[in-house]
C-alpha positions in Angstrom: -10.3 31.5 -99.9 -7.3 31.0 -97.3 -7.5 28.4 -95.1 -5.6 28.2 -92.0 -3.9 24.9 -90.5 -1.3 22.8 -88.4 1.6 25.3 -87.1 -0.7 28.5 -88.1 -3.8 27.7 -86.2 -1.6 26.4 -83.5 -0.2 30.1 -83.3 -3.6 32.1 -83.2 -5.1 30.0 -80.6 -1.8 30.8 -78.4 -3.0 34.2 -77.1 -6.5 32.4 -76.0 -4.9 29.9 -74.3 -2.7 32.6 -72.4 -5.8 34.8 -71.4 -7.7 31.3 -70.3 -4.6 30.6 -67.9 -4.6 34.0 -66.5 -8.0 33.8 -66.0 -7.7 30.6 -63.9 -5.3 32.0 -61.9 -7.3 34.6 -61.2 -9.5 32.3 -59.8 -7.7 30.1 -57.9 -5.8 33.0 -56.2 -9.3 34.8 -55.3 -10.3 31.4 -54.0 -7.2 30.4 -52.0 -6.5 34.1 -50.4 -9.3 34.2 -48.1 -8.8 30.9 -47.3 -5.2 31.5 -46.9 -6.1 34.6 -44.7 -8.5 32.9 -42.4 -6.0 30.5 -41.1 -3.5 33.1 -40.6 -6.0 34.8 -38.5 -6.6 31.4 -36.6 -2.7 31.0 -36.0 -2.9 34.6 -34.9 -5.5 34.2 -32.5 -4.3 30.7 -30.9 -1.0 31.8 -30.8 -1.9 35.5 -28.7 -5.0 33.2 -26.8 -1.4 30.9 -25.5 0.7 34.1 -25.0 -1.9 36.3 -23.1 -1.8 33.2 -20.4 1.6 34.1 -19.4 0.8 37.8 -19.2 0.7 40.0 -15.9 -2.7 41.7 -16.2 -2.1 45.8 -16.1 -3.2 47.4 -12.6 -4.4 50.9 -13.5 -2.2 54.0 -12.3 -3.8 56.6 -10.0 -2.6 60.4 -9.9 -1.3 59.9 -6.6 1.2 56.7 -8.2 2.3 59.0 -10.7 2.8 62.5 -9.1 5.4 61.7 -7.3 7.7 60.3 -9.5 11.1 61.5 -9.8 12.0 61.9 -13.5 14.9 62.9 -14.8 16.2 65.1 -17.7 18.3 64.1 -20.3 19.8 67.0 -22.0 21.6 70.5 -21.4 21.6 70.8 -17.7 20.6 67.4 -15.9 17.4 68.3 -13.7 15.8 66.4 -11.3 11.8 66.9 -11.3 8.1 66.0 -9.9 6.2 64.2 -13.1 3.2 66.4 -11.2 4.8 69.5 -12.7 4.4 68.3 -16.2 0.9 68.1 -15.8 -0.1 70.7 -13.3 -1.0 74.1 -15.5 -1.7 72.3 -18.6 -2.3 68.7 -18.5 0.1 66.9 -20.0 0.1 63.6 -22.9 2.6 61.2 -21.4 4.3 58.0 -23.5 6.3 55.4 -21.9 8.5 53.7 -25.1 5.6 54.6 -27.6 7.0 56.7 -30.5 4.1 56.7 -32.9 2.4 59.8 -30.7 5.2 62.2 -31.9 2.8 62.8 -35.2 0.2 64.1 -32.8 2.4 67.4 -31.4 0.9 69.6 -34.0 -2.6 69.1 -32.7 -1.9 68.4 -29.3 0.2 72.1 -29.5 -2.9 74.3 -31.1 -4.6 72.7 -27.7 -1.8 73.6 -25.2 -1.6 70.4 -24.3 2.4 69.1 -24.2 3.8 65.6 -25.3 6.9 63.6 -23.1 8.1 61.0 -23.4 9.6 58.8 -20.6 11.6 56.1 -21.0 12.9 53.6 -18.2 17.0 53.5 -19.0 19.1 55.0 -20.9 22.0 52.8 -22.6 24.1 53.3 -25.0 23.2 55.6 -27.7 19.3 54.6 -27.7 18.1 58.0 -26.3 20.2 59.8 -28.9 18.5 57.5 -32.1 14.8 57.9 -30.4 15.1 61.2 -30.5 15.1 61.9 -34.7 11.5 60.4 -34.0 9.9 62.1 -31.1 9.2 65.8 -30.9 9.2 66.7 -27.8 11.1 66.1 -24.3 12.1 63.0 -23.5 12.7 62.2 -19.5 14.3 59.4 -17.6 12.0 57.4 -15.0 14.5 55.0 -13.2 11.8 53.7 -10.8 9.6 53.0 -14.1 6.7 54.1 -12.2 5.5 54.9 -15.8 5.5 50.8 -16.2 3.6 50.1 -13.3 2.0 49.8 -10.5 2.3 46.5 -11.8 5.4 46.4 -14.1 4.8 43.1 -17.3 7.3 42.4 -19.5 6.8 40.5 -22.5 9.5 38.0 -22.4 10.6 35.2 -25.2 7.1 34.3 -26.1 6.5 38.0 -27.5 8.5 36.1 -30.6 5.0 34.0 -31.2 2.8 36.8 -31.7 2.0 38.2 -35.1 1.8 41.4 -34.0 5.1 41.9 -32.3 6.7 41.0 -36.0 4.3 42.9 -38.0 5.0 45.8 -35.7 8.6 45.4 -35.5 8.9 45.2 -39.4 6.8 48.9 -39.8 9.2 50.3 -37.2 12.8 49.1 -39.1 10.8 50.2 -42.1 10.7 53.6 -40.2 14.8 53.2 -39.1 13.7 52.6 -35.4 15.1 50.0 -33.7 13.6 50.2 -30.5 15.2 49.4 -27.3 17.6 46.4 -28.1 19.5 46.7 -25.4 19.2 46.2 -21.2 15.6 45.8 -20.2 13.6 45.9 -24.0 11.1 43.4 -22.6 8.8 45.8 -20.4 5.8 46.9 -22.0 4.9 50.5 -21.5 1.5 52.6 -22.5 0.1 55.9 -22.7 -0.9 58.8 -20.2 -3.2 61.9 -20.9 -3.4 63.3 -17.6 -5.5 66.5 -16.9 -5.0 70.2 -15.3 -4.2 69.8 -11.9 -6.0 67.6 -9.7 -8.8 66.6 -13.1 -6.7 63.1 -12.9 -6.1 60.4 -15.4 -8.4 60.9 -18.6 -6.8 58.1 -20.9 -4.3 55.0 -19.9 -3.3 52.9 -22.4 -1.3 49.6 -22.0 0.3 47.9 -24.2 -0.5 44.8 -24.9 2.5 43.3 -26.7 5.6 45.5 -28.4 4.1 48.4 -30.6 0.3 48.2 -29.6 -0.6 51.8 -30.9 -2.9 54.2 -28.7 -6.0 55.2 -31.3 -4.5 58.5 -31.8 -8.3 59.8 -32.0 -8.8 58.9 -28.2 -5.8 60.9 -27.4 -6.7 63.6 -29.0 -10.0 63.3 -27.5 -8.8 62.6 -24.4 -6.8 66.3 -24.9 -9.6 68.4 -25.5 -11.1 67.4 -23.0 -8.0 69.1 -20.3 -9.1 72.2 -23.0 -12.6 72.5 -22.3 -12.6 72.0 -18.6 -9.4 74.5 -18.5 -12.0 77.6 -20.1 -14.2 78.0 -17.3 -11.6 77.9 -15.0 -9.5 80.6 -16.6 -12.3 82.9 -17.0 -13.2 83.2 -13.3 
């Protein structure tokens, strides 16, 4: 018979003690993460609930706001255009600062539906780096009629929203900086405009820096310029 004491039993009930600890841990963490995730949610919410306060509430666009507006090209041969002729044989998808769409072009393309992009200045070499991300043509509106009727800007107090950092972070993950230079405090949104005179189908403003569209409303938004345009072209 071997019997097993002092420094020896001291070593074979190491490896129970370990698994007992991580056990515990295991525990205490699946206690303390909710926990720790409801107050961040509660910080979240105060802190946008104080923000939105300071806010400009959006006025929605109408055709007639956004068909005449001058917009400009920004490569080759500088042209001066009517936004109305980006939308008036197809229907158009139109993005003011909101690079995430570019993923969409595929789709939006087997639909005949083109993507823009219009952006309200362009400084420096931001144009130039937005470009790598954005498949499509990207157009100068200097009256930021785009931004409007009502033009909002975030400000300083963009800095105590949750969002705006979690957003920034998956962008410089991405290698897009965004516009840090001249006016990067004006928050922009998202146009599908139909065929013609079929008007506005989707407008989407941002609410702070890097509030995505739901890419499945676009596309929805899309096929609807698609369907209505069948009728019409078989008369």
């Amino acid at each position: 018979m071997r019997v097993v004491t002092g420094a020896a039993e001291q070593k074979l009930s190491k490896p129970g003690c370990i698994e007992e600890n991580g056990q515990r841990r295991e525990m205490a963490f699946a206690i303390i993460a909710p926990a720790l995730a409801a107050i961040g949610s509660l910080v979240s919410g105060v802190m946008n609930f104080f923000t939105d306060m300071f806010l400009t509430t959006p006025l929605r666009a109408t055709l007639k706001h956004l068909e005449e507006t001058e917009l400009k090209t920004l490569k080759g041969d500088i042209r001066v255009l009517k936004a109305r002729s980006l939308w008036e044989r197809s229907g158009a998808v139109i993005m003011a600062e909101a690079a995430e769409l570019s993923s969409l072009k595929p789709q939006l393309d087997e639909l005949g539906v083109p993507l823009y992009a219009v952006v309200k200045e362009d400084v420096g070499t931001e144009v130039q780096n937005f470009r790598p991300f954005f498949n499509g043509e990207v157009l100068l509106d200097e009256k930021r009629r785009f931004y409007g009727p009502r033009e909002r800007k975030m400000g300083l107090l963009a800095f105590l929203r949750v969002g705006v950092w979690m957003n920034g972070l998956r962008a410089f993950k991405r290698g897009f900086m965004g516009n840090v230079l001249g006016e990067g405090f004006v928050l922009g949104g998202v146009f599908v405009i139909g065929r013609g005179q079929q008007g506005i189908l989707l407008e989407h403003r941002e609410i702070e820096f890097g509030d995505k569209v739901n890419a499945e409303d676009v596309i929805r938004a899309a096929r609807r310029i698609a369907q209505e345009l069948m009728p019409l072209e078989s008369k």
